[in-house]
C-alpha positions, 0 to 999 in steps of 0.5 A, a space after each residue: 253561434 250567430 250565424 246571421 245579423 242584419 241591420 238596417 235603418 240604426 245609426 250608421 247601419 243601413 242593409 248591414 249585414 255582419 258575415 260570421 257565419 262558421 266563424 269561431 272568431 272575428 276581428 272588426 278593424 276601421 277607422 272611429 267612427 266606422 261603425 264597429 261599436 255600433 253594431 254591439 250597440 244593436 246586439 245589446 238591444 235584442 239583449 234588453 228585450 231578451 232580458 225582459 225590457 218589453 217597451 221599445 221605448 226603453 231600448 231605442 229613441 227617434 234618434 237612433 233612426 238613420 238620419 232622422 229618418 223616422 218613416 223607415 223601420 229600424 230592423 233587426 234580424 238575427 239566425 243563431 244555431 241553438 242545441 241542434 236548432 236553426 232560431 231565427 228573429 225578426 223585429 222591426 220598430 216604427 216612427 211614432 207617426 202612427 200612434 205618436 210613439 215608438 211601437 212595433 211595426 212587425 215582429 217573428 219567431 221562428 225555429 227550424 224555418 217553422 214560425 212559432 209566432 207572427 206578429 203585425 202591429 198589436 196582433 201576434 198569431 201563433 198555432 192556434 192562438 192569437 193575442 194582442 199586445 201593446 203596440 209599443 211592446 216587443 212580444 218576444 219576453 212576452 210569449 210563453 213558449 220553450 223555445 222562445 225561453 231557451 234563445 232569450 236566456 242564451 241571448 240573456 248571457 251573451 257578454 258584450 263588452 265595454 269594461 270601465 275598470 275605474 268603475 268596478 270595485 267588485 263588490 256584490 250582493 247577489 248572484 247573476 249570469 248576466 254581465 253587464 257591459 261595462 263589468 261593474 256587477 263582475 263580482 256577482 257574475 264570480 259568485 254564480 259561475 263558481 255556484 254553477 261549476 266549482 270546477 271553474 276555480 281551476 281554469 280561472 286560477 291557472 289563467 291568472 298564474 299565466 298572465 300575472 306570474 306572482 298571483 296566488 289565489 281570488 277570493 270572494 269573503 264576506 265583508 258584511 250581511 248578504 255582501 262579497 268583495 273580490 280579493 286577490 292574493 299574491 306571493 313570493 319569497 317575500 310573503 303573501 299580499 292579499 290587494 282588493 280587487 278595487 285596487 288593482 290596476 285596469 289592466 289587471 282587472 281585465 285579466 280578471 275579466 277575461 279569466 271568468 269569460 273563458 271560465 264561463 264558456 267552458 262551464 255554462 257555454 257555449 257563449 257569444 262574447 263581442 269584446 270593444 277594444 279588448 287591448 285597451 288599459 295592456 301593455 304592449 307586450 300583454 296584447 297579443 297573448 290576451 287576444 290570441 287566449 280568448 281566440 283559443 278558447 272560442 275555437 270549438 266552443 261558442 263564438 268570439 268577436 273583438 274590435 281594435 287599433 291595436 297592431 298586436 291585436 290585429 297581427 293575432 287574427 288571419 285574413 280570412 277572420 278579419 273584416 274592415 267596416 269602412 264609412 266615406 263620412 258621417 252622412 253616408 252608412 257603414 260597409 264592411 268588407 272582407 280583407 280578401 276583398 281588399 288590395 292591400 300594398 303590403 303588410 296590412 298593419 303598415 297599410 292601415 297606418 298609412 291609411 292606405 285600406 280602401 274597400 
């Protein structure tokens, strides 16, 4: 469970600080624009480096610094509560004014409140050990230690998520349990949540019975050397229709998504999973269950974050989980604030339709 993120000089996020701590689930409702995909986007780069991508290069640009501002550090700061552990990471990135690219100013690890390794510019020092690493090199997959191991294979599995349905026909050639944000590699994520936990079956199926009353079974046959495709099946009195998952609508292929989230926090978890927009491509009437579903499944286990405009979605969170991130305008930076720091008039649905919430 994250228990603190902190932000500063990254787009619209400067001194933010996201407060989920004790939070099983969270809703991030403002106006676009506000910054509320913008701080997934900070979570998605600790995952690149937690997957392995070292140059820092690679997972920010001059532009992501607030405003151009390249002589103020870009910092990320994050505490996650891991196996009984308190696990802390720092890492600061710095303009390229002093050897002409992005490299890295400041960067720490530490457990327990004990620091496992500590690193200023090219020099990192752990007990007994120091070594030097590239300046533009994050030294966090570099650094063998068990600790370090067990947060980037969590941070690894965190599923933040932006679902392009048009995009995934859930074909696979291999197995991973590291989804990618836009679930194009949804089939692969299938194979190794059933590989790990065939258990797992059950609690998919009986999801997708629920949400989409004549489905029969998922399956994921082999349609050539070393590839799988998902295929759902559905029946009535009529007979069975077997639909590739390809073909199925956009919303329906979210369903299939959130039936392997819950599937996977409950076998391999507990899991982070940051949801953009979770209501998008649902009817009406699907919104509240569908959100009210992940929350459930996250309330003793692991942590659930979602994003949107959507009344139903925003009628299924309480007060005290919702918090409003807010900006005057472009030139300014986001604040967030919790709804019991807000006056509200009336039913917040009717006020933010109004435009009537002000931090």
């Amino acid at each position: 469970m994250i228990r603190r993120f902190y932000v500063n000089n990254f787009r619209c996020l400067e001194n933010f600080e996201l407060p989920i701590a004790g939070q099983s689930s969270v809703l991030l409702i403002g106006k676009n624009g506000s910054g509320k995909s913008t701080v997934a986007c900070a979570l998605q780069i600790l995952q690149t480096i937690a997957r392995g991508t070292s140059r820092v290069g690679e997972v920010i640009k001059a532009k992501d610094f607030t405003g151009g501002r390249l002589d103020v550090p870009v910092r990320f700061e994050i505490e996650v509560e891991l196996g009984g552990s308190q696990i802390a990471y720092m890492l600061a990135i710095e303009g390229p004014g002093r050897v002409n690219q992005l490299h890295i100013k400041e960067e720490w690890f530490a457990v327990d409140g004990v620091r496992v390794f500590s690193r200023e510019f090219a020099e990192a020092r752990s007990p007994g050990d120091t070594q030097f690493i590239k300046w533009d090199l994050a030294a966090l997959p570099l650094v063998q230690n068990p600790s370090i191991l067990a947060f980037t294979q969590w941070f690894s599995r965190l599923l933040l998520l932006r679902p392009v349905p048009s995009m995934i026909s859930g074909n696979s050639e291999d197995e991973t349990h590291e989804l990618f944000a836009d679930c194009t590699n949804v089939g692969a994520w299938f194979s190794a949540i059933l590989t790990h936990a065939p258990r797992a079956y059950g609690q998919i199926e009986a999801y997708l019975h629920e949400v989409i009353p004549d489905f029969d079974d998922i399956r994921n046959p082999v349609i050539g050397k070393g590839a799988k495709t998902l295929v759902l099946s559905f029946r009535n009195d009529l007979g069975t229709l077997p639909i590739p998952f390809q073909d199925l609508s956009d919303g329906e292929k979210c369903f299939v998504i959130a039936a392997l989230v819950l599937a996977a926090n409950e076998s391999y978890g507990p899991l982070f999973c940051f949801w953009d927009e979770p209501d998008n491509y649902l009817a009406i009437d699907e919104v509240g269950h569908f959100v009210t579903a992940l929350r459930k499944a996250f309330h003793n286990r692991g942590q659930f974050i979602a994003t949107s405009h959507n009344p139903e979605a925003i009628r299924s969170f309480s007060e005290g989980n919702t918090l409003y991130l807010h900006r005057k305008s472009h030139l300014e930076p986001t604040i967030v604030r919790r709804l019991s720091e807000l006056q509200v008039n009336g039913p917040l649905v009717d006020a933010l339709i109004r435009g009537d919430v002000e931090p």
